[in-house]
N, C-alpha and C positions, 0 to 999 in steps of 0.2 A: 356394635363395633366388632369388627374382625379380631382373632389373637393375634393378629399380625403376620400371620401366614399368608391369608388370603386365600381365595379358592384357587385351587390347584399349584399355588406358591407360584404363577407363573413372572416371568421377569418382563419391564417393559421399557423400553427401548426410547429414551427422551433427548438421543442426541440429535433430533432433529427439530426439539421443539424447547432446549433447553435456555435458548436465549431466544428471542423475536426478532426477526428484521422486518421493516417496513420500507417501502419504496417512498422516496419524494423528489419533485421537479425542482432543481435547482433555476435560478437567474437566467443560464445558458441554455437553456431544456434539456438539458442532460440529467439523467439519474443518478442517484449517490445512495447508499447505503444508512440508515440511521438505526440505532440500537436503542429496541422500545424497552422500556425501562419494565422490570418486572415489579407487581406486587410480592410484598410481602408482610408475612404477618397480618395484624390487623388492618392493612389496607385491603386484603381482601375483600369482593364484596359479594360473594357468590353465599348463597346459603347454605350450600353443601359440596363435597369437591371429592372427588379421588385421588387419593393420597399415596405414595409413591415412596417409597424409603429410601433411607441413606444408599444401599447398598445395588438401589433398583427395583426393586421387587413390589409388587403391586398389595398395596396393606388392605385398603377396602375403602369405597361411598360411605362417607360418613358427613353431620354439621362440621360445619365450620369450629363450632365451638368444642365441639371435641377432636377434631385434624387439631385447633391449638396448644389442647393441653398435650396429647402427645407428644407435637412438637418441644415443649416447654419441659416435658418429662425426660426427654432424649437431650436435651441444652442444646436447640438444632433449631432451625427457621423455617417457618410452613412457606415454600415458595412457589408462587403460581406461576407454570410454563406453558400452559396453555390454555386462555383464559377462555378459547372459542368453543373448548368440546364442552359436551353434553355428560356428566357435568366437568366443569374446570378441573383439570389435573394439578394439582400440585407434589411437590416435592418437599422431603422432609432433607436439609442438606444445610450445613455452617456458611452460611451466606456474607458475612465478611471474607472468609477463608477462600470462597471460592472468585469474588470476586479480584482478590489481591491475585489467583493465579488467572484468571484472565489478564490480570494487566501484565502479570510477569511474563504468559504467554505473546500478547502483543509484542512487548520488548525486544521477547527472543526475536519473534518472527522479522522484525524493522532493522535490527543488527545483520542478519542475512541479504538483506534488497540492495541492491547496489541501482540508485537511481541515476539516469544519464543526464545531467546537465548540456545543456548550449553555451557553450564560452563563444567569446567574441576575440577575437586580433581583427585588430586596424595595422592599417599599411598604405601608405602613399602612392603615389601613381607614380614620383622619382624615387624611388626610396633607394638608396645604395644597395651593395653587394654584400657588406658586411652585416647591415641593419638585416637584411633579407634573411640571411644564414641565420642572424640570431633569432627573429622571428618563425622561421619555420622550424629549429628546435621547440621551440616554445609550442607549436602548433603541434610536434609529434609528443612530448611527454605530455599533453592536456588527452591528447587520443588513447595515448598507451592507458591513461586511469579510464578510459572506457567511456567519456563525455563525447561530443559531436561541439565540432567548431564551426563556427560561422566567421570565413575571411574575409572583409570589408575593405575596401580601396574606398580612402575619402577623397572627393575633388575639393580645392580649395581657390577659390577666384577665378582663373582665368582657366586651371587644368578642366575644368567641367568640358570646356569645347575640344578638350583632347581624349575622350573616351577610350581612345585604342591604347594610351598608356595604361589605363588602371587593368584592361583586358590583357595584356602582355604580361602585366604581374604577376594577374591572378592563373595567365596561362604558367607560367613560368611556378609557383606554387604546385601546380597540378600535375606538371610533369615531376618536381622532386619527391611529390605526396605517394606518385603511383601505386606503389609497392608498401604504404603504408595505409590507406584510407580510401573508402569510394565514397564516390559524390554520392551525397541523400538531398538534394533538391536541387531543381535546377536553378541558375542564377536567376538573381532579384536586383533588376534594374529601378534605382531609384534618382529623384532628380541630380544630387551632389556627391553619389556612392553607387558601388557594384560589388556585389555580397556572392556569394560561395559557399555553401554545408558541405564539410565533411566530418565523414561517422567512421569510427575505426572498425575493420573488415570483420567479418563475424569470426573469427581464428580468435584475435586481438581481445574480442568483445567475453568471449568464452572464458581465456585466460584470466581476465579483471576478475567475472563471477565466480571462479574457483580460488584465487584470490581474498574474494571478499568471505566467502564459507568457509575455507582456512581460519584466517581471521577471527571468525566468529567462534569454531571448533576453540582455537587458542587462548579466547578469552574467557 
């Protein structure tokens, strides 16, 4: 066993091997990220490992049984981070400790994301003037928090054979949105409705996420 120097005391570099991620095929064939769980302590099963100190620095190839007792000496966790090299590297590191700041890390990070919802307004193909006004507020404060709306004219009974009404509406939306929203997909012609995405312009969008990093600064 090394004095804990190691040869040449040099420092080794585990931020890229400190947690595992694996790849797996979801349902949809899409990729997703899973975080492979590390051994630790006595789940290890390597016979012998290199050992990796608190601080970083490379301590020495040593058993297994003795990488434990100095961990055990240190009140610290012998934790394997890379279970593939030749031999396993492990770390000697408070493995509750660091996981609590992974999660606190997470935390931070999710307070920051400002994720964009799809809201929905519905609107009639006669819908009044005043209903309209109040609907298309509704339709600019849903933009200004930085979501994308999807505007829907429902046909109801007989309006289905009048298509050009729900299209008048939604034109008439599109001219007061102008200045406010671009269309993010083209209409979606369905049997009893005619739908409409709008996403607020990327100014609008900017504004929300230095908003929401504020936010998070203040909390």
């Amino acid at each position: 066993m090394s004095n804990g120097k190691g040869s040449g005391g040099s420092r080794f570099d585990l931020s890229s091997v400190i947690c595992y991620r694996i790849q797996c095929t979801d349902h949809c064939g899409g990729k997703q990220e899973i975080a492979k769980p590390l051994r630790v302590n006595e789940e290890i099963r390597a016979r012998e490992v290199l050992v990796i100190g608190e601080k970083g620095e490379r301590l020495d190839v040593m058993p297994l049984r003795e990488a434990l007792q100095v961990a055990r000496e240190r009140s610290l966790d012998l934790v394997e981070v890379a279970s593939t090299a030749v031999p396993p590297v492990c770390r000697l590191l408070d493995y509750g400790r660091y996981k609590y700041e992974q999660a606190k890390k997470e935390r931070e990070s999710r307070k920051g994301r400002k994720t964009s919802l799809i809201r929905e307004v519905r609107l009639r193909p006669r819908i009044g003037g005043q209903d309209l006004d109040c609907k298309i507020r509704l339709i600019e404060r849903l933009l200004a928090e930085g979501d994308k709306v999807k505007v829907t004219v429902i046909y109801r009974g007989r309006e289905v054979t009048r298509p050009e009404l729900g299209k008048k509406v939604l034109q008439e939306v599109l001219s007061r949105l102008k200045d406010k929203a671009v269309v993010d997909h083209a209409p979606v012609v369905e049997e009893r409705s005619l739908s409409l995405f709008f996403a607020p312009p990327k100014a609008a969008r900017k504004v929300v996420e230095e908003e929401a990093v504020a936010e998070t600064k203040d909390s």
